[in-house]
C-alpha positions as CSV (number, residue, x, y, z in Angstrom):
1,X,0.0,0.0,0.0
2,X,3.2,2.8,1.1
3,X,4.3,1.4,-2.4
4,X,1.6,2.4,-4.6
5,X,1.3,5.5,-2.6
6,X,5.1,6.7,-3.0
7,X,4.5,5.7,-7.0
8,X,1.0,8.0,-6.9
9,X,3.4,10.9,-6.0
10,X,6.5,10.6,-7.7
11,X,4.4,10.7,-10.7
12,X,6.1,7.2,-11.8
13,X,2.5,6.0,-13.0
14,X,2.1,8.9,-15.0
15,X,5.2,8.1,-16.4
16,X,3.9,4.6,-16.9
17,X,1.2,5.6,-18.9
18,X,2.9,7.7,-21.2
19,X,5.6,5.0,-21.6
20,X,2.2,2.9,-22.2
21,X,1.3,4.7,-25.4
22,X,4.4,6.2,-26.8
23,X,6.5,2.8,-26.2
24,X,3.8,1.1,-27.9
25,X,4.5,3.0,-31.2
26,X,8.4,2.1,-30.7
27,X,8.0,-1.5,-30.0
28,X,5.9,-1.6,-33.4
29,X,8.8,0.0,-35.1
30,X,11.2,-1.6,-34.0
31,X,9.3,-5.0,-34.2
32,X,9.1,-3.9,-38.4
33,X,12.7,-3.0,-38.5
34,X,13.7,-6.3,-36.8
35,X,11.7,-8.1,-39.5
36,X,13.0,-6.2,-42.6
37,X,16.4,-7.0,-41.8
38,X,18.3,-9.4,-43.9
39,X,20.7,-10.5,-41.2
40,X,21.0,-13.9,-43.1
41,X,21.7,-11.8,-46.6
42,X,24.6,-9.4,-45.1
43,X,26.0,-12.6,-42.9
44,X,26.8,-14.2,-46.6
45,X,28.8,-10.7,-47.6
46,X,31.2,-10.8,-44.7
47,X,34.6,-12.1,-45.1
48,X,36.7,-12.3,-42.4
49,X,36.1,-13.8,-39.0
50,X,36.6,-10.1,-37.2
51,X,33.4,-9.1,-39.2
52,X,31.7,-11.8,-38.5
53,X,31.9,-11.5,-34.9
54,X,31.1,-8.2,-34.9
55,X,28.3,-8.7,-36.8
56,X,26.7,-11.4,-34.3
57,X,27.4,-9.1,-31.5
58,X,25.3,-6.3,-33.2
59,X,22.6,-8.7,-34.4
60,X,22.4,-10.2,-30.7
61,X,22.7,-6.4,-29.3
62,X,19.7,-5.9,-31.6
63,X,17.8,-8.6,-30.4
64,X,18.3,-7.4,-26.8
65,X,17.3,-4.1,-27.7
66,X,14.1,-5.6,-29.6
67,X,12.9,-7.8,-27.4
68,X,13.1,-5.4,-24.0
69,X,11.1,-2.6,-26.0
70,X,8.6,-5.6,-26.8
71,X,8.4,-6.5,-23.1
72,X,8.8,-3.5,-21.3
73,X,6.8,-1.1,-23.7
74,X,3.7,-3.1,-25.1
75,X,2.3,-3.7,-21.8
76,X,-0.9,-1.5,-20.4
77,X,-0.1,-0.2,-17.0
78,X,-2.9,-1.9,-14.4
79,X,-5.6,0.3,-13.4
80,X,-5.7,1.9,-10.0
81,X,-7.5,0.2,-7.6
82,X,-8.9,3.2,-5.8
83,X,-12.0,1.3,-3.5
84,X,-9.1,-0.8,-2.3
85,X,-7.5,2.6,-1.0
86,X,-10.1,4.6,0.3
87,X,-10.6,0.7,2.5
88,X,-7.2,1.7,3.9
89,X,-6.2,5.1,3.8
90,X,-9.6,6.6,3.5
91,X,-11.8,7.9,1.1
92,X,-11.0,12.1,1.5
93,X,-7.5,11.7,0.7
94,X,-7.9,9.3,-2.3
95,X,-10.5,11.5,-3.8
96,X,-8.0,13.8,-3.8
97,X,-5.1,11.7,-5.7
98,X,-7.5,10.2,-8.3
99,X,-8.4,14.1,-9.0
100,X,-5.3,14.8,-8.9
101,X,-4.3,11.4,-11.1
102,X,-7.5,12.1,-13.6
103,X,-6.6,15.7,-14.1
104,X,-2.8,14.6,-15.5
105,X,-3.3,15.1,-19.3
106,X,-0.3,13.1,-21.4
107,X,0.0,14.8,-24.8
108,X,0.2,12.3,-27.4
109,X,3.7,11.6,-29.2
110,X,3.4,13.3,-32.7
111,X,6.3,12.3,-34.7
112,X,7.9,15.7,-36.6
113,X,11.1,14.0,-37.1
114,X,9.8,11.5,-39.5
115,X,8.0,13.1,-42.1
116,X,11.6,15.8,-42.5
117,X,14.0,13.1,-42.9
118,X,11.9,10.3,-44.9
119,X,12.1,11.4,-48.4
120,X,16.6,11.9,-47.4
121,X,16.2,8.5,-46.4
122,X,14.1,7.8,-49.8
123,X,17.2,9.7,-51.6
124,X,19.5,7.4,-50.1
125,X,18.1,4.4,-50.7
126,X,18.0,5.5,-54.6
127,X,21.5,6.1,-54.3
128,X,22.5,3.4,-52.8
129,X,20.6,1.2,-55.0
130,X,22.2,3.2,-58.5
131,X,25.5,2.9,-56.5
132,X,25.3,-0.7,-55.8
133,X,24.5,-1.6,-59.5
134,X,27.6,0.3,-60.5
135,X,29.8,-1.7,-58.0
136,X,28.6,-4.7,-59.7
137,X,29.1,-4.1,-62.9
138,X,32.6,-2.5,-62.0
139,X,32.9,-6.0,-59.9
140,X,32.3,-7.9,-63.1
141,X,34.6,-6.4,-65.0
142,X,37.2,-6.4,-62.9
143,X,36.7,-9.8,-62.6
144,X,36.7,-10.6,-66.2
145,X,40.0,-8.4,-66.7
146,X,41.7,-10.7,-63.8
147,X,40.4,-13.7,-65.7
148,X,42.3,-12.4,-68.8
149,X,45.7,-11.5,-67.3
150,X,45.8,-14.6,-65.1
151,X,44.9,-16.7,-68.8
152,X,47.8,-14.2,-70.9
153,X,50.3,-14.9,-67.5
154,X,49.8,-18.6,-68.1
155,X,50.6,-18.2,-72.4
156,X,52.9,-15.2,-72.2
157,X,56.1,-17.7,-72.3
158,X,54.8,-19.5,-75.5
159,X,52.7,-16.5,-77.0
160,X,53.7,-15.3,-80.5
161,X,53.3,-11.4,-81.0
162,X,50.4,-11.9,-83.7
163,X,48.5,-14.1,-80.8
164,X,49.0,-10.8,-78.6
165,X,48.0,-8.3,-81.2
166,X,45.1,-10.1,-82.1
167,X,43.8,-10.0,-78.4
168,X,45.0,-6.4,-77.9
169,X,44.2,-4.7,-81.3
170,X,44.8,-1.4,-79.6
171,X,48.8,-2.0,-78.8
172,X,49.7,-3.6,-82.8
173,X,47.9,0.1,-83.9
174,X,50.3,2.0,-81.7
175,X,53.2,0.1,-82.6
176,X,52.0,0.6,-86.4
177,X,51.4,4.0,-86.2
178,X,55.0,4.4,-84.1
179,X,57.0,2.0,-87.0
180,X,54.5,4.4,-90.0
181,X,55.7,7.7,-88.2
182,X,59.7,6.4,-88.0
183,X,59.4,7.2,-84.3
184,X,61.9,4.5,-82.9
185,X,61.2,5.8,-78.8
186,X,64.7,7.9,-79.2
């Protein structure tokens, strides 16, 4: 009973009930975000074992963080039992603390923040989208280009120079142009 009384007057239940609502809308959000992740997706990307194990310890941090705002945040606060303290304290100086608790408006959480950065957000994605294509195609080709030096590294010893200039059209018109133009490089 003290208990409950000390809480009526610190304001903690207010606090409770704010917590209540606004904690609700951040246990949803997070509950989305924790669903949208592809943890399995980026796992598959890392390469060494440093990354690795700092990327469980950010999932499991996540996790932590997800499942407290789901516990702590989604529940309703109990109701006040108030004939059950006007039994034992009596009923003048309860009426006064359920005025007192009945007249405590909570303003709602409106979310300004949201709305200003969404469409950077939007931007970013789009960027990082373009900018991701580009790395793959770059990826591609540098791949291909390692596939042809490691293949010419292999038949450099036995390669004749019409085998080279036929691969690398661009070098046989330099030298042509160099031997057409007399210029010997001296």
């Amino acid at each position: 009973m003290r208990a409950e009384h000390r809480r009526l007057l610190s304001g903690e239940r207010e606090r409770e009930m704010m917590n209540g609502t606004a904690g609700k809308k951040v246990v949803d959000v997070a509950f989305k975000a924790g669903k949208t992740i592809d943890w399995e997706g980026m796992a598959k990307l890392l390469v060494s074992d440093e990354a690795r194990k700092e990327f469980a310890t950010l999932r499991r941090a996540f996790d932590e963080v997800n499942t407290s705002l789901q516990t702590k945040f989604s529940l309703e606060p109990e109701p006040i039992d108030w004939e059950y303290y006007r039994k034992g304290i009596g009923s003048r100086l309860v009426d006064m603390y359920k005025e007192a608790y009945d007249s405590v408006e909570v303003p709602k959480y409106v979310d300004t923040v949201t709305p200003q950065y969404k469409p950077k957000f939007e931007a970013l994605l789009v960027e990082l989208k373009e900018a991701e294509g580009t790395s793959l195609k770059e990826s591609e080709r540098l791949e291909k280009e390692i596939a042809e030096v490691q293949e010419l590294k292999k038949k450099i010893s036995t390669m004749t120079a019409d085998e080279y200039f036929e691969k690398h059209p661009e070098v046989k018109k330099k030298f042509d142009d160099e031997i057409r133009n007399d210029y010997w490089g001296y």
